[in-house]
C-alpha positions as CSV (number, residue, x, y, z in Angstrom):
1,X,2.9,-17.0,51.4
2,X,3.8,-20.4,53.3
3,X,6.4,-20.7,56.0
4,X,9.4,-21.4,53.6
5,X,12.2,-21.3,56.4
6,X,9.9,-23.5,58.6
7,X,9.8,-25.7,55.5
8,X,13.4,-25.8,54.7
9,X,14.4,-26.5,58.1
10,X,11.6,-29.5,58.5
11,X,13.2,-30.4,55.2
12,X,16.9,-30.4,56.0
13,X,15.7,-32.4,59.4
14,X,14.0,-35.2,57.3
15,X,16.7,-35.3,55.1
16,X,19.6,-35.6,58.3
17,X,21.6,-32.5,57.4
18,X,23.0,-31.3,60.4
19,X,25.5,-29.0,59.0
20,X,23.9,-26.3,57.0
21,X,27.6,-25.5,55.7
22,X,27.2,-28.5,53.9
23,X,24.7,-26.7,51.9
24,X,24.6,-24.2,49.1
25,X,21.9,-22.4,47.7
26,X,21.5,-21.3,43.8
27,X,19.2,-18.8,42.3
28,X,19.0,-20.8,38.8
29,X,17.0,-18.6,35.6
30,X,15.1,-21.2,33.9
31,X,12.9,-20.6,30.5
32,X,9.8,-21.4,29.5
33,X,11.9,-23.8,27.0
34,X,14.2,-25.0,29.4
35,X,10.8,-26.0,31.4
36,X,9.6,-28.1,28.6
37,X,13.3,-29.7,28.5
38,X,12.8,-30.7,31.7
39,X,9.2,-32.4,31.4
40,X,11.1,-34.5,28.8
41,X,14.1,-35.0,30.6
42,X,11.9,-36.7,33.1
43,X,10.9,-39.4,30.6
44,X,14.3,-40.9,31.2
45,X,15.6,-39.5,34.5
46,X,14.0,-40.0,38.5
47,X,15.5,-37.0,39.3
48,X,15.0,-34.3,35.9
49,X,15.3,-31.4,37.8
50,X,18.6,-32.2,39.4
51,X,19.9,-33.9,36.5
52,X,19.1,-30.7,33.8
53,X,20.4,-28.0,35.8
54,X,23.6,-29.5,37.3
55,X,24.2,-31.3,33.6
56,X,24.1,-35.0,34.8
57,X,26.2,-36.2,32.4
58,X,24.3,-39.8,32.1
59,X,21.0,-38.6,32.0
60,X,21.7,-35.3,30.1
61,X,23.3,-37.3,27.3
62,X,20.6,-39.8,27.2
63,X,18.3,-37.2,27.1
64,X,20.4,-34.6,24.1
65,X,20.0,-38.1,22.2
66,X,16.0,-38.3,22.2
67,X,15.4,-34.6,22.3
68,X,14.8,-34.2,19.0
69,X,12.2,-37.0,19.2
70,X,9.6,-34.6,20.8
71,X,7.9,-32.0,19.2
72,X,6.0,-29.4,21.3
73,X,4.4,-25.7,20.0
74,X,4.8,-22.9,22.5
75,X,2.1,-20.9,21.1
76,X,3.3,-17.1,19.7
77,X,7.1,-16.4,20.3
78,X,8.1,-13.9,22.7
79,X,10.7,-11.8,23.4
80,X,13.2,-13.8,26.1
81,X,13.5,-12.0,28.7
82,X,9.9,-12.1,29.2
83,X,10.4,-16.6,29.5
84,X,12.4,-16.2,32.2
85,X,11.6,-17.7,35.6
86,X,13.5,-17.5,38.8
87,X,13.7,-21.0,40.5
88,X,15.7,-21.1,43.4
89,X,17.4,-24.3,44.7
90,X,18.7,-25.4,48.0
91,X,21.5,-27.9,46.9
92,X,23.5,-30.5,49.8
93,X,27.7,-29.7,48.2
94,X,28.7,-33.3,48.7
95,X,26.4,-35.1,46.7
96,X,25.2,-32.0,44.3
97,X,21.7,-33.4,45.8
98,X,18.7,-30.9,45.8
99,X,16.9,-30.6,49.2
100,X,14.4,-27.9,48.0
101,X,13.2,-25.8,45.3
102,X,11.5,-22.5,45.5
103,X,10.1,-21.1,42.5
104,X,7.9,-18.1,41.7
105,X,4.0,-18.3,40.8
106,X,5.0,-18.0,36.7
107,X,7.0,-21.2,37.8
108,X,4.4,-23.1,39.2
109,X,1.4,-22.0,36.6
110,X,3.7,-22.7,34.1
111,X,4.4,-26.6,35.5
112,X,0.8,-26.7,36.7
113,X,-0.2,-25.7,33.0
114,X,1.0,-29.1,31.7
115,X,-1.2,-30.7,34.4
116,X,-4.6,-29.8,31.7
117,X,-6.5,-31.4,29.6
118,X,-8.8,-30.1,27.1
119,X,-12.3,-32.2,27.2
């Protein structure tokens, strides 16, 4: 596994946060659904992400109005519990800004699944 505290305190340097009280971190259960929100969320937002999970209200509205514009198949249904992935978010309190995101390997496979294309 990477350095992640090396990374997050490169991070915060680059990003000129010299308080760390002035940052919160959030453990954030996102679903395999939610995931796909997000992919279209970032067809009208620069930051998806950020705007999804803290409810932008700008973005998130624009986006609630062309949600049910896309259409995308999952495959077989599964039970819930088993589309939950932990993401874990290191957020600057003043501007609600995120300054890193950790997530799991399910995270990751599942964004970098979107990243194929059959032949």
């Amino acid at each position: 596994m990477p350095n992640v505290f090396g990374t997050i305190i490169h991070l915060l340097q680059v990003l000129e946060v010299t308080n760390v009280s002035t940052v919160v971190e959030q453990i954030v259960a996102i679903s395999k659904k939610e995931v796909v929100d997000i992919l279209k969320l970032s067809l009208v937002s620069k930051t998806p992400l950020t705007d999804f999970i803290l409810k932008k209200k700008h973005f998130y509205d624009e986006f609630e109005k062309k949600k049910n514009q896309f259409e995308f198949n999952n495959g077989e249904e599964t039970s819930e519990e088993s589309r939950q992935m932990i993401v874990k978010v290191l957020q600057r309190k003043s501007t609600g800004e995120f300054l890193f995101v950790e997530g799991g390997v399910d995270f990751i496979d599942f964004l970098f699944s979107f990243l194929t294309f059959p032949l």
